[in-house]
C-alpha angles and dihedrals in degrees: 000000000000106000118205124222097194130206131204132174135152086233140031091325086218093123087052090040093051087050100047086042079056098047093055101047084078100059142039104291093201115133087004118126133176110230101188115194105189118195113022105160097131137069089245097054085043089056092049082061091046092051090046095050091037088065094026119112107237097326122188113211112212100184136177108187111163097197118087100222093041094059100045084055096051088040095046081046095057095046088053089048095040096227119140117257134210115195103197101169102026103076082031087069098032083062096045094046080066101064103021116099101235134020119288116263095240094219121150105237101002082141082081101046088058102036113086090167074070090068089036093065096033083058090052104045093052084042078055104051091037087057105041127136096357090308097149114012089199092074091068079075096053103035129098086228140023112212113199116183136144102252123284088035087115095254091150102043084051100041082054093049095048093052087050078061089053084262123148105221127182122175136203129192121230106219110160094227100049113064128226116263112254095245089065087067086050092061120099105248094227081069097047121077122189117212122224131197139186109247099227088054084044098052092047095044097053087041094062086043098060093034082057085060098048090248106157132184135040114322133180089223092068094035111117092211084058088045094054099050089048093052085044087054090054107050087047079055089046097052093041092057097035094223135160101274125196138183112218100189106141092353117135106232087242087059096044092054084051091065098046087053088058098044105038087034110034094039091244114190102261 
């Protein structure tokens, strides 16, 4: 039976979903699901949340709501209910207030009001989805870092993980018979990384992908002869532009990204 980790916040929810998102990733996520309701700063809205968990199967409510009234209602609401409640702001404030020279404000997402780093990533991730996938050469101009990589070699999961670091990312898929757009030639090589991956991964990776969908029959994309002239093709691409390389077999995307900050960053030897 599908179980509900429920989150609740008076603004974007982001901070409760983080946590809940957190909180899974040590278990089994199997029949888990994450149900957010944002902005709930009115009886109504609170209501909407009372009829959900009241038909809900076991839920568990993570909630960060930064006005006082708000939250005892939500908190006297679960007990009724008898859903557990996790209280992520709430004791946080309590322990600053302790220390902090006036009262708290008391303003639903004023996190976002201060936090430029906010815009920042908000900037990045939409850079990153313009320029997804060779979309619009012209952005290998504009980003912070150019990914290349044959496809399957995870350009876009790590072009979204690194806006989330305030990154600019724009990617742009190798394919032999296709060629390369003329800006990419333009970019300084210290900004550009070529991905790398083993061909047997890659074969077994491209051949889940099509199997997920429903794709039978043989197919070029998930040959490995096809897989080796386009990594071939890659790696002749890699040493004409001079550019970071890295080979991402068995590598976790974090880790990957990792990797592309020190470099493009740090000014790493390529």
């Amino acid at each position: 039976m599908s179980r509900e980790v429920v989150v609740v916040s008076d603004s974007l929810g982001e901070t409760a979903e983080a946590v809940a998102k957190a909180a899974l990733s040590q278990f089994a996520e199997d029949g888990i699901s994450i149900r957010k309701f944002a902005h709930v700063a009115s009886d109504q809205a609170l209501a909407q949340v009372r009829e959900f968990l009241a038909t809900a199967s076991r839920p568990v409510v993570i909630y960060t709501v930064v006005v006082p009234e708000v939250r005892d209602r939500l908190a006297a609401m679960l007990h009724e209910l008898g859903v557990v409640g996790v209280d992520v702001l709430g004791p946080a404030l309590q322990a600053v207030a302790t220390i902090a020279p006036g009262p708290p404000r008391l303003e639903a997402g004023r996190v976002h009001l201060l936090d430029e780093g906010y815009f920042r990533r908000v900037a990045a991730v939409e850079f990153a989805v313009r320029y997804d996938d060779g979309k619009e050469p012209a952005g290998c101009l504009l980003a912070d870092v150019l990914i290349l990589g044959v496809s399957r070699s995870s350009k876009t999961p790590l072009a979204m993980y690194l806006a989330h670091r305030q990154i600019r990312v724009a990617n742009i898929p190798l394919v032999p018979e296709v060629p390369l757009p003329a800006e990419v030639y333009e970019v300084p090589p210290e900004k550009i990384v070529g991905l790398l991956v083993q061909p047997d991964d890659l074969l077994r990776i491209r051949s889940a992908r099509l199997k997920a969908m429903g794709v039978t029959g043989r197919s070029r994309y998930a040959d490995l002869e096809r897989i080796l002239e386009e990594m071939d093709y890659a790696e002749k691409i890699y040493r004409r532009l001079g550019c970071h390389v890295i080979d991402v077999t068995h590598r976790a995307v974090e880790e990957t990204a990792g990797l592309i900050i020190e470099l493009v960053q740090g000014g790493g030897a390529r």
